[in-house]
C-alpha positions in Angstrom: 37.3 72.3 -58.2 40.5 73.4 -59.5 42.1 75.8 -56.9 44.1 79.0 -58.0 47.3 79.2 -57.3 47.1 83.3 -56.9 44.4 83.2 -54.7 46.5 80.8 -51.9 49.3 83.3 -52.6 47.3 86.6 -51.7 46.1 84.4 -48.6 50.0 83.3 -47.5 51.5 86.6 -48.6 49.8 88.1 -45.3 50.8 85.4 -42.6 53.6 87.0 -41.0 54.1 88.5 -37.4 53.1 91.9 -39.0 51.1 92.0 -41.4 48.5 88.5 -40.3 45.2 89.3 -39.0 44.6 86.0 -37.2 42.2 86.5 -34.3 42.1 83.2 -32.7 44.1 79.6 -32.6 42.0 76.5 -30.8 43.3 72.7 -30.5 43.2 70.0 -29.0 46.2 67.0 -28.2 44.9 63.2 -29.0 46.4 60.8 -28.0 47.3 57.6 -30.4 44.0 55.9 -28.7 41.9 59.0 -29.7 42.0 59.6 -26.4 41.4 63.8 -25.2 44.8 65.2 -23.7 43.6 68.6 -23.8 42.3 71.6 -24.9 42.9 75.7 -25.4 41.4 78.2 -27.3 43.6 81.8 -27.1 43.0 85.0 -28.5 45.6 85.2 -31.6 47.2 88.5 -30.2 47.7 87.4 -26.6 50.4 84.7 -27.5 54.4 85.7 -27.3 56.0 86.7 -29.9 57.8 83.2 -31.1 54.6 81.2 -30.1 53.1 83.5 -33.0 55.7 82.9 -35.5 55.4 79.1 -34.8 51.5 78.9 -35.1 51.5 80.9 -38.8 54.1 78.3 -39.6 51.6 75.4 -39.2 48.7 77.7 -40.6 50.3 78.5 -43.5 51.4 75.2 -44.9 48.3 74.5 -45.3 47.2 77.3 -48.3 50.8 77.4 -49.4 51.6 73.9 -50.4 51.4 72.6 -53.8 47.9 73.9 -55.1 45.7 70.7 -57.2 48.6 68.3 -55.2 49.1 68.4 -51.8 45.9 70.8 -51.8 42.9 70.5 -53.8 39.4 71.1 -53.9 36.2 69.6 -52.6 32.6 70.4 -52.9 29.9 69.3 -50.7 26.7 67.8 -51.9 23.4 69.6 -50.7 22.3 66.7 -49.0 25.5 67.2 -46.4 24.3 71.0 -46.1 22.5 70.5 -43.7 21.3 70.9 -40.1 24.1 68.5 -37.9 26.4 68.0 -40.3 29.9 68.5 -40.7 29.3 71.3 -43.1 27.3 73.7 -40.7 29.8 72.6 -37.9 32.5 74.2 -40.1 29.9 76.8 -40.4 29.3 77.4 -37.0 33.1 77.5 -36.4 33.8 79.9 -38.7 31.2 82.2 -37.6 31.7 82.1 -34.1 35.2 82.7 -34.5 36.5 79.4 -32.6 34.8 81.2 -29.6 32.2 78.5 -29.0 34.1 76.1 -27.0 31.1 73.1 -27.3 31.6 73.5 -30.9 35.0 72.8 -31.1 34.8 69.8 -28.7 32.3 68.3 -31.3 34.8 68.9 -34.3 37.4 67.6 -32.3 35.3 64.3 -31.0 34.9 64.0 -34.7 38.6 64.2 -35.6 39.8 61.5 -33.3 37.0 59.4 -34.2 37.8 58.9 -37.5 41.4 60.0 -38.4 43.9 56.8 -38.9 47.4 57.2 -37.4 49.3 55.5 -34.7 50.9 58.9 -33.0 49.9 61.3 -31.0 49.1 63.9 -33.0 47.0 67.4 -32.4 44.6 69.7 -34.1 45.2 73.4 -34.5 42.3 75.5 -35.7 42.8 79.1 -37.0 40.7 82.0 -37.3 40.8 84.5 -39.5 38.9 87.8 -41.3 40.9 88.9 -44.3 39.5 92.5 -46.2 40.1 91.5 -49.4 41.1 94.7 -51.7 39.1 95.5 -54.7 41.8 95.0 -57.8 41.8 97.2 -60.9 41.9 95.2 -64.0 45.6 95.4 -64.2 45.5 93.9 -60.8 47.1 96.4 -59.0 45.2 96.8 -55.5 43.3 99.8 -54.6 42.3 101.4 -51.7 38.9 100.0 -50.8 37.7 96.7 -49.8 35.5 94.4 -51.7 34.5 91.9 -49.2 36.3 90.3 -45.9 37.0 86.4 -46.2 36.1 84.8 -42.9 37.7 81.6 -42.6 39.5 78.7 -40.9 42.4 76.7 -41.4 42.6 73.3 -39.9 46.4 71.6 -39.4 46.5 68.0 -38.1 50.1 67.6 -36.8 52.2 64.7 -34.9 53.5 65.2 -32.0 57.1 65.3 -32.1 57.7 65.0 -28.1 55.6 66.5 -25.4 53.5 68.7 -26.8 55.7 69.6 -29.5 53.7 69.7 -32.7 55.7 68.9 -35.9 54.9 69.5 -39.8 51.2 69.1 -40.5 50.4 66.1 -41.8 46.6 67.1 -42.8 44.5 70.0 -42.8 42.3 71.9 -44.5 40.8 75.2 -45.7 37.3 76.8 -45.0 35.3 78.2 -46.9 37.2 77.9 -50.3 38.7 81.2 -51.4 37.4 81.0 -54.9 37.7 83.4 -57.4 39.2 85.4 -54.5 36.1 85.1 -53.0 34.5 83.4 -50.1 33.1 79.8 -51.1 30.8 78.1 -48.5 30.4 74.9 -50.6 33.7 74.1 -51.6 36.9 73.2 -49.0 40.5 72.7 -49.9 41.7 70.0 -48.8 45.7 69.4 -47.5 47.6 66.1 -47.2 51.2 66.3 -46.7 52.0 62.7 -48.7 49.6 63.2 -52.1 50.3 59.6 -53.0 49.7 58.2 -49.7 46.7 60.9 -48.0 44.6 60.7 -45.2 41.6 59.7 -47.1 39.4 59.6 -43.8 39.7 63.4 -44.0 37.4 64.1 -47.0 35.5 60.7 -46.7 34.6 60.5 -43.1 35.0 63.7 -41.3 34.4 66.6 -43.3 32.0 64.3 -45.7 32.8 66.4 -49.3 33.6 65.0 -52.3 37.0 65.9 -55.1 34.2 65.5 -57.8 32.1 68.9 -57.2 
């Protein structure tokens, strides 16, 4: 799936103190061991005002780097659409709005399972329901809406000291905004070092595939 580099755009234009409409940021801190170090799960609006304009830093790398390099798209196969897999996880997520805590302690169980580094690192999970505007066909926006995106944007970050997360290293997008649209069988996919990705992401964890 080739992903548009207007669609991440309209998504990115929109993460900023004012004008986001994040509702909720969950994560988790493992340690190089895949041990636990801890959890939280805040409501978006309740964090300070700096703690805001740090967390839509890490979201938006994610949809904003380079689209078909550091982020591209995957597609899942049917036969990992299905019930207790990663896929309706992601589904479950999304739809709960990170507000299921036993959830997110799966995803997370998952993460550290399976994801290869030798740092501490921590998983930040965004929330999100963007109204998309209906577009005329010279694309300039009108007034009403033609669908809201619900979605979530994973960021797998090191640790830089404490709990000090620094530039994510890994992440993802989910559903796909396709077409600018939502897209529950496609994911994009981020890795900070495109020659050199966490491969375990797509292969292991969220079990999709670059060919679909």
């Amino acid at each position: 799936m080739i992903i548009d580099r207007e669609d991440m755009l309209e998504l990115t234009r929109r993460m900023t103190v004012k004008r986001n409409s994040f509702t909720r940021i969950a994560g988790c801190y493992i340690n190089k061991d895949g041990g636990n170090d801890g959890t939280f799960n805040i409501h978006f609006l309740d964090l300070k005002l700096k703690e805001k304009e740090d967390n839509l830093k890490l979201a938006k790398a994610v949809p904003f780097s380079a689209t078909n390099i550091n982020l591209k798209g995957y597609g899942f196969r049917k036969q990992n659409e299905v019930n207790g897999s990663t896929w309706q996880l992601l589904m479950g997520m999304k739809d709960c709005g990170l507000k299921n805590d036993a959830l997110m302690e799966v995803f997370y169980d998952l993460v550290a399972k399976h994801y290869k580094t030798n740092k501490d690192y921590a998983i930040f999970v965004f929330h999100d329901c963007y109204d998309v505007p209906v577009k005329a066909a010279d694309k300039e926006r009108l007034g009403e809406s033609e669908e809201v995106y619900n979605y979530i944007i994973c960021a797998i970050c090191p640790l830089t000291g404490g709990f000090e997360p620094g530039e994510p290293e890994s992440g993802f997008l989910f559903p796909a905004f396709t077409g600018r649209s939502s897209d529950i069988h496609h994911i994009a996919v981020y890795n900070a070092d495109a020659s050199n990705p966490h491969t375990e992401l797509a292969a292991s964890i969220l079990k999709c595939s670059q060919d679909l």
